[in-house]
N, C-alpha and C positions, 0 to 999 in steps of 0.2 A: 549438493556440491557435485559438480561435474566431472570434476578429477576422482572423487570418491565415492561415484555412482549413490551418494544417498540423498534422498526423496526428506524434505523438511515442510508438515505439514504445518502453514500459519493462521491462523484461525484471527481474523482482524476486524474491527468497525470499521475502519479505517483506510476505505481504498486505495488513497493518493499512497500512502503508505504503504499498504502492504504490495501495489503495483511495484513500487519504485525498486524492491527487493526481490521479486518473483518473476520467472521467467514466465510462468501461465499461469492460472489463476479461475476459480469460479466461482461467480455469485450466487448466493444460495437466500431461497425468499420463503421462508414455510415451512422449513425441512427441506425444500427442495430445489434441484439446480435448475437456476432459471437460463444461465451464460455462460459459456464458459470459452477461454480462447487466453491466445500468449498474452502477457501483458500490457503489449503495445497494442494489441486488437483492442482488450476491452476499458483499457484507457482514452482509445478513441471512440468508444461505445457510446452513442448520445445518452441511449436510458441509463448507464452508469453514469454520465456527466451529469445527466440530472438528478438523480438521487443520490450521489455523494458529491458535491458542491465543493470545490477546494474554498477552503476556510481564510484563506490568506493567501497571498501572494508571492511570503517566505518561502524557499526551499527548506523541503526537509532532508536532513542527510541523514544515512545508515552506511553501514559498511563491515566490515571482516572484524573489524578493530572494534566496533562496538559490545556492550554488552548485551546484543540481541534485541533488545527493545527499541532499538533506533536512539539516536540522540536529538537535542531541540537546539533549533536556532531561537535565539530570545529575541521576542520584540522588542520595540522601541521603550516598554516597561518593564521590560525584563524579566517577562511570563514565557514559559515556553510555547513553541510554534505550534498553533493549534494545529496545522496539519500531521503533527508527532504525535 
């Protein structure tokens, strides 16, 4: 939080997602970091785009209002949004 100078570290499978929340961001392959850079860098990252694949085409939404874990947009079957 930027008004309250503290550092929230997120620990995620789930790039599209934890991009979508995080101002910078690094991928870690082994133990160790392979990338690192703001979120808009490695969202346009190819070797990020190729090893986390957005799963659908749904937006995922998260926000202040959530319970930290993001929320799901439900498909057309009414499963949550695989990218959540």
């Amino acid at each position: 939080n930027d008004e309250e100078g503290t550092t929230i570290i997120l620990v995620e499978q789930n790039a599209r997602l934890a991009l979508s929340v995080a101002d910078y961001g690094y991928v870690m392959e082994s133990g160790r970091v392979v990338l690192e850079g703001s979120a808009e860098e490695l969202g346009e990252n190819e070797d990020v785009r190729e090893f986390y694949p957005a799963r659908t085409s749904q937006p995922c939404t998260a926000g202040p209002a959530d319970s930290g874990v993001g929320s799901h947009d439900a498909t057309s079957e009414g499963a949550p949004n695989a990218n959540c």
